[in-house]
N, C-alpha and C positions, 0 to 999 in steps of 0.2 A: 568395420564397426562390430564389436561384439554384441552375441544372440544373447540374450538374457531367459530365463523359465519365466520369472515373474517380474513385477515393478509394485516398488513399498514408494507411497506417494506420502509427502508429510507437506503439513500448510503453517506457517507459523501460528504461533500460539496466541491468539486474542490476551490483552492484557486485563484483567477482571476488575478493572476500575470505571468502568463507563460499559454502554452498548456497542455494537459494531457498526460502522457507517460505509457511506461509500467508497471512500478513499482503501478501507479494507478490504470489501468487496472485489474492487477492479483490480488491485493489487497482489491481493494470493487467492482466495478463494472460487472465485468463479473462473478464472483459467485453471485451478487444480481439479475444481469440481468439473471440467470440459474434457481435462486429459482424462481421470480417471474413467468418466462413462464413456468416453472413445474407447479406450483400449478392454472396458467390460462386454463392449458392443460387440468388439474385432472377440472374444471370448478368452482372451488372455488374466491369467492370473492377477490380481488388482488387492490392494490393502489400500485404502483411504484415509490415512490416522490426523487428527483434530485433538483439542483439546485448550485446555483456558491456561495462562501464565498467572497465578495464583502468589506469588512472592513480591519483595521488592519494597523498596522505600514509597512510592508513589500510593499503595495500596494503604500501610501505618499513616500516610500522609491524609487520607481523605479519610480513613474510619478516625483519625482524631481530631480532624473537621467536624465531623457528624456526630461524634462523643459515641462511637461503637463498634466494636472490636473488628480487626481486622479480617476475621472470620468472616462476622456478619458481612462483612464488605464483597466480599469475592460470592457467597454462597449466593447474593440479589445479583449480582453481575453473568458471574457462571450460569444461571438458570435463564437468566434472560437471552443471553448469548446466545449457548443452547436451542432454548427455543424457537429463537427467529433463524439461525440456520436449518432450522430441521422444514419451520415454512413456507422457507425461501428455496429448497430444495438442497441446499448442500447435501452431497449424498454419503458423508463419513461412512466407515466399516465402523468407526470406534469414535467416541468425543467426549474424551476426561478431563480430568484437571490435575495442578502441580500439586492443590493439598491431599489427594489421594495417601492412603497410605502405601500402596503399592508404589507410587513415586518416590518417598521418603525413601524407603525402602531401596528401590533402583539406586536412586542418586547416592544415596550412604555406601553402598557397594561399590560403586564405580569409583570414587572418590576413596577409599578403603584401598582398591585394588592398585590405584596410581601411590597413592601414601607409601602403600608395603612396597613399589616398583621403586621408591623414589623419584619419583618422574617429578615431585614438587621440589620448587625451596622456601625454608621457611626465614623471613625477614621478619625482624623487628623495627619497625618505623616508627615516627612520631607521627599524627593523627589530629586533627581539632577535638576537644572535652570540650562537653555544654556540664560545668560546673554546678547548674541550677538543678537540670534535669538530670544527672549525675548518668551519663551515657555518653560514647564517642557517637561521633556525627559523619553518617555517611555523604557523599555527595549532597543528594537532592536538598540536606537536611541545614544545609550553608547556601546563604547569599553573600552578595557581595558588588563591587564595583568593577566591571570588565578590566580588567589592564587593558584591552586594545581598544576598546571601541568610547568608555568609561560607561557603556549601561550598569545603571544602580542596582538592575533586579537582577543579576545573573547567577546561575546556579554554582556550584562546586565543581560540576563535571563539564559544564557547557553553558555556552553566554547566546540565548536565543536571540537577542537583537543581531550579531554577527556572524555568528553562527561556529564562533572559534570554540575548541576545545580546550578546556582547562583541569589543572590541577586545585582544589581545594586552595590550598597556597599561594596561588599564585592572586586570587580577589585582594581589592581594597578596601579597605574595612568590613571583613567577614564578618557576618552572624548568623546563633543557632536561629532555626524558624521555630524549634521548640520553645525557647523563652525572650528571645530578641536580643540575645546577651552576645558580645562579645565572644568568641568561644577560648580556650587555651592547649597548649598544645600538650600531649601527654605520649608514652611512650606503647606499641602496643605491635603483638604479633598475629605475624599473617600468614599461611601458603600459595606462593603462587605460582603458576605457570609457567616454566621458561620457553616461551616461543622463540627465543632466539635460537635453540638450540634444532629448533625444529624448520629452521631457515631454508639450507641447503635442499630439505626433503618437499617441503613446498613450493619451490623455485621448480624443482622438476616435476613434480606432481599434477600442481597449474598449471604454470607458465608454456613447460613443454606437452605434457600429455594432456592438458584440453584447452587447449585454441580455438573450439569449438564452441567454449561458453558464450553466451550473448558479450559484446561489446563494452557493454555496460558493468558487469559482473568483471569480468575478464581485464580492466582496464583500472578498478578499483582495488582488486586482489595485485595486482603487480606495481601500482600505486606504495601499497602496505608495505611489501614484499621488498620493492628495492627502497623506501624509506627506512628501513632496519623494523625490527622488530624486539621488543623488549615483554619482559617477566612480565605478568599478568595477577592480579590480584583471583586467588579463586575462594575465599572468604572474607567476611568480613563483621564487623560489631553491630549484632543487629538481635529484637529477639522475636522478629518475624521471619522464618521460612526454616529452613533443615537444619537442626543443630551439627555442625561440624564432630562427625562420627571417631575422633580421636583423642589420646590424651592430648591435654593443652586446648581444648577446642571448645571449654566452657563458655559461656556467652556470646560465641559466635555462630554465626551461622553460614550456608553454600552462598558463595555471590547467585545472586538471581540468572545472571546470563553464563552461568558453570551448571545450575542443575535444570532451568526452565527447555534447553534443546534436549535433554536424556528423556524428558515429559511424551518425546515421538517414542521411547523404546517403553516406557514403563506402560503407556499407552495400545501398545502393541502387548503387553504383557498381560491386560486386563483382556482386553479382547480375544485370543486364544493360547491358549497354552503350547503350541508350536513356534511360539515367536520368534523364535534362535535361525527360521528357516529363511525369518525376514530380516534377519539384522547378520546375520554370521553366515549364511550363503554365498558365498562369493557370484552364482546365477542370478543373484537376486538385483535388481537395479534400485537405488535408489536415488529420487530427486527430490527435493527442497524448490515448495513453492513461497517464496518472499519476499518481503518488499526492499527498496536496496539500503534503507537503513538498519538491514539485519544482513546483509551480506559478508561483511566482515566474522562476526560471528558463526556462518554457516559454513563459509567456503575456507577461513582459516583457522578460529579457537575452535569450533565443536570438531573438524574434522582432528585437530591437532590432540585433542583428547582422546575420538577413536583410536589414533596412530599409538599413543600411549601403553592403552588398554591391552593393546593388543588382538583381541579379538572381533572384531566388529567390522562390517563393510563400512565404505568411503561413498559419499555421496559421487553419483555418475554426471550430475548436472544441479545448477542450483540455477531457473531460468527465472531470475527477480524481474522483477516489473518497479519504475519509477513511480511517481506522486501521481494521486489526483488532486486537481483543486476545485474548488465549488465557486461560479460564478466569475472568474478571478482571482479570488484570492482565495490560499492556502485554507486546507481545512483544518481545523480548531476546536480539540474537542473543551477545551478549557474556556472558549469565548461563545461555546453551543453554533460555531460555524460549520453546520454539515447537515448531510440528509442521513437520518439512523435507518440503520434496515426494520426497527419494529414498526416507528412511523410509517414507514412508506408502505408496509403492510397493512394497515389500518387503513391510510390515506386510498390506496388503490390494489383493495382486494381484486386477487385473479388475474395482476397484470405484475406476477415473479418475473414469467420471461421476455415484460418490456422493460425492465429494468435490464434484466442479463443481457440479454441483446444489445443496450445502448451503450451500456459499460463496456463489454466487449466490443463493437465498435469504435467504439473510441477509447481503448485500450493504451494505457500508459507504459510502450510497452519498450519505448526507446530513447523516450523524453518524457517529462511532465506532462498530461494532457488535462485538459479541461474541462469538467460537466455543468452544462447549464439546462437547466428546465428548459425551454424553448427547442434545443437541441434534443432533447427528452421526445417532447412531442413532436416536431418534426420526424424522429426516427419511426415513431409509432407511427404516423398518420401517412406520411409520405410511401413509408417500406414496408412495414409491416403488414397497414391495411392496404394500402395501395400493388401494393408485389404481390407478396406473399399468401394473402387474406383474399385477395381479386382472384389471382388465378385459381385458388382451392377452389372457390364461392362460386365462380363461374363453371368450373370442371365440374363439380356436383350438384351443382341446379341445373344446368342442361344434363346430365344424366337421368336426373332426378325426373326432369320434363320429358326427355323424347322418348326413356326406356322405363319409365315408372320405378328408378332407380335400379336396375338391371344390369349390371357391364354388359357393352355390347363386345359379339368377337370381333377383331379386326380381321378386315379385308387383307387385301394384296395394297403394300407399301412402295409409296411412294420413290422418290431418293432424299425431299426434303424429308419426310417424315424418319427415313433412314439415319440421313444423318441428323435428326434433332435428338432421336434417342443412344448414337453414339456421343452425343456428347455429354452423356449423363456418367459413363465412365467416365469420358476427359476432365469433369468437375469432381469427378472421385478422388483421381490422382492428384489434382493438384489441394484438393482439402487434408487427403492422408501427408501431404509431404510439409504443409505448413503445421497441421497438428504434432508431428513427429518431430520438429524443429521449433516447438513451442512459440509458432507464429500465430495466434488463436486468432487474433484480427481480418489477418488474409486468409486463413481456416474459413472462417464465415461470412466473409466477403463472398467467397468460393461456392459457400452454400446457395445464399442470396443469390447467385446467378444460375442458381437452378430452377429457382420462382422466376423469374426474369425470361427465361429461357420459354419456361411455360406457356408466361402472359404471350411471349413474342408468335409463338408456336400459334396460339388460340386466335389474336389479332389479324394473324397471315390467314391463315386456313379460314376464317369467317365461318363456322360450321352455322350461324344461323341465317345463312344467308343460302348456303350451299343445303341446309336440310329440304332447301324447296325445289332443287334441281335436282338433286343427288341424293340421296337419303343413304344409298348404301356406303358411301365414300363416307358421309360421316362418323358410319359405327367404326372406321378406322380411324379417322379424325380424335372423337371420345375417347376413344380404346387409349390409344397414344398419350392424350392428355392425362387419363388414369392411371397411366401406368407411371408419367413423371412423380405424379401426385403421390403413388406410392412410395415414390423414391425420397420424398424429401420427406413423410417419416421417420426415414432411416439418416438421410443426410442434416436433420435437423437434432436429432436425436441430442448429440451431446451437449449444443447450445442452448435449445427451449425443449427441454425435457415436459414441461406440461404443456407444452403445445402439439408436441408431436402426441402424448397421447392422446390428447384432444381429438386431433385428427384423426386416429387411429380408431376412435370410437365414431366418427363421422363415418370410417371406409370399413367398418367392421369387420376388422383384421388384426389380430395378434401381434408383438412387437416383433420385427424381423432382423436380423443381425447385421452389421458391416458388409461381411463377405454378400451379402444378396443385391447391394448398392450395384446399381448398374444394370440389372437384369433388367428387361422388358417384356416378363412375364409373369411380373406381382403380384399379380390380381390378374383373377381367369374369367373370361366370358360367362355369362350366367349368375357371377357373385351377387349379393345382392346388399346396396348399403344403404346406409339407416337417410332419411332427410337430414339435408345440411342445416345447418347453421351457420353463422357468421363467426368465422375465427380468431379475429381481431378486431376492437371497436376503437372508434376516435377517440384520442380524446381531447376534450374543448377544451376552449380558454378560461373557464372560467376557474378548472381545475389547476392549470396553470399557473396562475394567477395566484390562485389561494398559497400556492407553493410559494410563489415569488414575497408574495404579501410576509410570509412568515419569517425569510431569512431578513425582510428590511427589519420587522420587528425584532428579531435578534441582532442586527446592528446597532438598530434605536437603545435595546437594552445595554452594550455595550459601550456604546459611547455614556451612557449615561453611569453605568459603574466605573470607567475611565476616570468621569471624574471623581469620584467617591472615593476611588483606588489610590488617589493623589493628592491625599491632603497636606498642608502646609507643612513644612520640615520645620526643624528647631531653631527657636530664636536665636541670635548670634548680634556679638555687640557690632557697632557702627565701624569700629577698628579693624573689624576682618571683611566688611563688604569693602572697606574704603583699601583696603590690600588689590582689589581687584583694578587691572586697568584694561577696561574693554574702550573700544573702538570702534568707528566705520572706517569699512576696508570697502575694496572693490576686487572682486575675483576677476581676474586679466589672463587668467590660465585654467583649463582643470582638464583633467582626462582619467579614464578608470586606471586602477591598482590592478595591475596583473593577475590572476588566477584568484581573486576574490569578486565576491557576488556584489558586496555592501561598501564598499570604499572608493572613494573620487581621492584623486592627487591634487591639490587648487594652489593657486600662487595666487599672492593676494597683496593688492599696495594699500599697505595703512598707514600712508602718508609718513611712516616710519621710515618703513623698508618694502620691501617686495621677499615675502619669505613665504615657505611653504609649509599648506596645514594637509593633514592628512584626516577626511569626515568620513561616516560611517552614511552619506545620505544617497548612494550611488541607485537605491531601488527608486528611488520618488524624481531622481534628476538624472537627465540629458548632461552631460559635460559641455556641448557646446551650446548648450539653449541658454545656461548661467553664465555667462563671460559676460561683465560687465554687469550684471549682480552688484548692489552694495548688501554688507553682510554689520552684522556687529562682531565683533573677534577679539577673545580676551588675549590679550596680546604679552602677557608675564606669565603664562603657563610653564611651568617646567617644560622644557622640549623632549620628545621620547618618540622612541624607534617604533615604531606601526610596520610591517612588513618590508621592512631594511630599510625603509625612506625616515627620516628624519620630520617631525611633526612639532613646527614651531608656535603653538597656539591651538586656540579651540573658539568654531565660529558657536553662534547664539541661534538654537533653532527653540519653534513651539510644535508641540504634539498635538494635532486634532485628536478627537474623541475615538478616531478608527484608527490612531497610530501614523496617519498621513504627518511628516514635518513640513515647514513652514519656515520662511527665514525671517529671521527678528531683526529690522532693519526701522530707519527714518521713512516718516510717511513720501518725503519730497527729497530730490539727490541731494546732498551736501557733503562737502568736503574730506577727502580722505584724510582720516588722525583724528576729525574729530571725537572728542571726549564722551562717554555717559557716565552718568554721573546719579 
């Protein structure tokens, strides 16, 4: 493995339409904010860089919600972002944004240097026109009806009920969201990317020279890679973000995901004028901390544009992290399903590193994982005060009592005591080799068993049991217990940054480095520290509660704009309901669709036939819990291909208010074929 001088750490870019929540949190931030104060600690050269995604349709999309410029939009977002990382501890070198002009600037360059390279091509396509609002229409900016799944609401680029990826074109009855029109198609030019070209060099780049990246990363790049890979749009008709710095480039602007990853170099640009050391270094290491719906982006287009460029290093690792979800279900910033890092600031001043702590534990860092409040407080109360909080509390009150807070010097040792503080390097090792391997979970797992170690050490030993026979055994008893105590300063250091110095102000003692982890001579006889305190406090149910109480209310609110969200569609004569011929059917068969989340396969006798439909209801159903299910089934649907299966009809579901379906059937069984009418 190559020795690196330094490591340039980048965290994806918060998108400036909303606050940052937890799902963002567990995902890139507080494992980037974990590596970088490890490796500050070990005294290694470190760059931090942060900053906001400031571009994009979703951002024109909410400032013309709110009737106020898109600017306005990003500059309340950005500041708030900002702020709550700064008091959550994120410990950035640098935290900017995309409308910077030093960005503009960047990206026009970069983008300038590939143009004059010809590294682009330039295609003229046909496009959806919104006629009304006299403008082409990006993705976001078109609904439509899924081709596979038929969801009404799905975007241009992607249908969230199924979660398929689409082309503009490909929806059924498109329309602008700017005026509800119909859109038409008009003729318009673009430059774009050939990844194809860049096939061969990423097959070996990945696939062979890093085997090393997490499973997940690693499994979805070679995914991309042997599904072919095609030209890439790198602008587009837009007149929010970078105007396309070339002739022909009037009214266009950079696609958002071409200039929003350059935001880590121009970001580096603001922050010192030696930048070139960080990004054109070949000594220099860089990783990409992200979540894996940006993985594609990092580890094949942005790199594929470094490659371009020319000059630029290659990311060394991109160690994404998967979903968190809240309570069960997915978090949601459009349905207000989530805990916001400003809230939880307000809600539970002084307790940043009970949040970090849980998140990291329960680290989403191989699967999806789950946060729940109860789990919240368990971690607190159980590990935190109970481990953690216990062993300090007790190491420092009996010091505080037998030596009038004094360290005593230690005696002549034991072999238990021997070995209790050799094992404070053995938790060394194995915390540096999970952090070095971006395992941050079993990193502080590893910590955590150095409080543990403590508690065990002080339970065994009984020192107030033994200060009534023995007194002098004890000052090496304390000694011992102090000197772990100092250790998890330093071992705590990257994950609860204000807890260790909390503590540090408890042992009045200066922050100690990496390299001193291990020693058993922290703290010298004679020191003298300050009265404890409690380092950790419970916290009750009732706080809990208030939390839990708040997301039913955001359910409650939900289901109730659900229905508001769905008002009656358009009349239609008697002629076109009476076209429809539904049914009771009885499903006799059903089993999942192969490599899809959302799809059941079902054979269904509707006293017709026995033929098969292909439903989108696979997250709410069991396949074998529904056999024998009667279903309603409109049974004259056009039939159409769904994932190579053949789809002869469409069954009859209702929507609860949270999105749960529901099958539309006869209150009492009755006969397959039966008619509705």
């Amino acid at each position: 493995m190559k020795n690196f001088k330094r490591t340039l750490i980048t965290s994806a870019l918060p998108y400036a339409n909303g606050p940052v929540h937890i799902g963002h949190l567990a995902g890139v931030y507080v494992p980037a904010d974990i590596y970088a104060r490890y490796l500050r600690l070990k005294g290694e050269e470190v760059a931090f860089i942060g900053g906001s995604d400031e571009h994009g349709v979703p951002i024109t999309l909410k400032a013309k919600k709110e009737g106020i410029t898109p600017q306005d939009v990003v500059d309340k977002y950005h500041g708030m972002i900002k702020d709550s990382f700064e008091k959550f501890g994120i410990s950035f070198d640098v935290y900017s944004r995309t409308s910077a002009k030093i960005h503009h600037e960047t990206a026009s360059e970069i983008f300038k240097t590939l143009h004059d390279k010809g590294a682009f091509i330039e295609q003229t396509s046909e496009q959806f026109f919104d006629e009304e609002a006299k403008q082409f229409l990006a993705d976001r900016y078109i609904t439509g009806t899924c081709p596979k799944c038929n969801y009404e609401k799905a975007y241009g680029d992607q249908c969230e009920s199924c979660g398929s990826t689409l082309n503009a074109t490909d929806l059924i009855d498109p329309k602008s969201v700017l005026s509800g029109n119909k859109p038409v198609m008009r003729q318009t030019k673009h430059w774009f990317l050939p990844l194809d070209q860049y096939e061969p060099w990423l097959r070996e780049w990945i696939l062979e020279e890093h085997k090393e990246w997490k499973p997940n990363v690693y499994g979805q790049c070679k995914s991309w890679i042997d599904g072919g890979l095609n030209p890439r749009a790198v602008t587009r008709d837009l007149d929010w973000g970078i105007p396309v710095p070339v002739e022909g480039g009037e009214g266009k602007v950079l696609y958002v995901w071409f200039d929003a990853p350059i935001g880590y170099i121009s970001a580096t640009k603001e922050w010192t004028p030696d930048w070139t050391k960080w990004w054109k270094d070949p000594e220099t290491k860089l990783v990409h901390f992200i979540g894996k719906d940006n993985i594609v982006f990092h580890c094949i287009i942005f790199p594929v544009v470094l490659k371009a460029e020319g000059s630029y290093i290659l990311p060394e690792n991109v160690p994404a992290n998967e979903f968190l979800n809240l309570e069960g279900d997915k978090i949601s910033t459009s349905r207000n399903w989530a805990v916001w890092l400003h809230e939880y600031l307000e809600d539970f001043p002084g307790k940043e590193d009970v949040l970090k702590y849980t998140l990291t534990a329960n680290a989403p860092e191989t699967k999806d994982n789950d946060f729940t409040w109860k789990d919240f407080q368990t971690r607190n109360n159980s590990e935190l005060v109970a481990i953690f909080g216990n062993f300090v509390n007790r190491a420092l009150v009996l010091t505080d009592k037998y030596y009038d807070g004094i360290v005593p010097e230690a005696g002549e040792l034991t072999e238990y005591d021997q070995q209790t503080l050799n094992e404070i390097g053995n938790l060394k090792k194995e915390v540096e080799k999970s952090i070095d391997t971006y395992h941050f979970r079993e990193g502080l797992k590893s910590a955590m068993e150095l409080a543990r170690l403590g508690n065990k050490y002080l339970a065994d030993m009984e020192p107030w049991k033994v200060v009534k026979t023995d007194p002098e055994r004890v000052k090496t008893i304390m000694n011992t217990a102090l000197q772990i105590t100092a250790n998890l300063t330093i071992v705590f250091e990257p994950f609860l940054p204000f807890t260790t110095d909390k503590l540090r102000g408890f042992m009045n003692f200066e922050k100690l480095d990496w390299h001193q982890l291990g020693r058993t001579d922290l703290i010298k006889g004679g020191h003298k520290i300050k009265t404890p305190e409690l380092l950790f406090e419970k916290i009750e149910d009732e706080a809990i509660q208030a939390q839990v109480d708040k997301l039913l209310a955001t359910k409650k609110v939900n289901e109730l704009e659900q229905a508001e969200v769905n008002p009656p569609k358009d009349n239609i004569e008697y002629e076109d309901f009476a076209k429809l011929d539904i049914r009771i059917g009885t499903i006799i068969a059903a089993e999942k669709v192969a490599k899809t989340k959302k799809l059941l396969k079902l054979t269904i006798d509707t006293g017709i036939d026995k033929r098969t439909v292909v439903s989108g209801i696979a997250e709410y159903f069991e396949p074998e819990k529904i056999i024998g299910q009667q279903v309603s089934i409109l049974v004259n649907l056009a039939p159409k291909i769904l994932k190579g299966i053949e789809s002869q009809g469409m069954i009859l579901m209702a929507e609860n208010g949270d999105g749960a379906l529901v099958f539309v059937t006869a209150e009492n069984k009755i006969k397959e074929g039966s008619e509705i009418r």
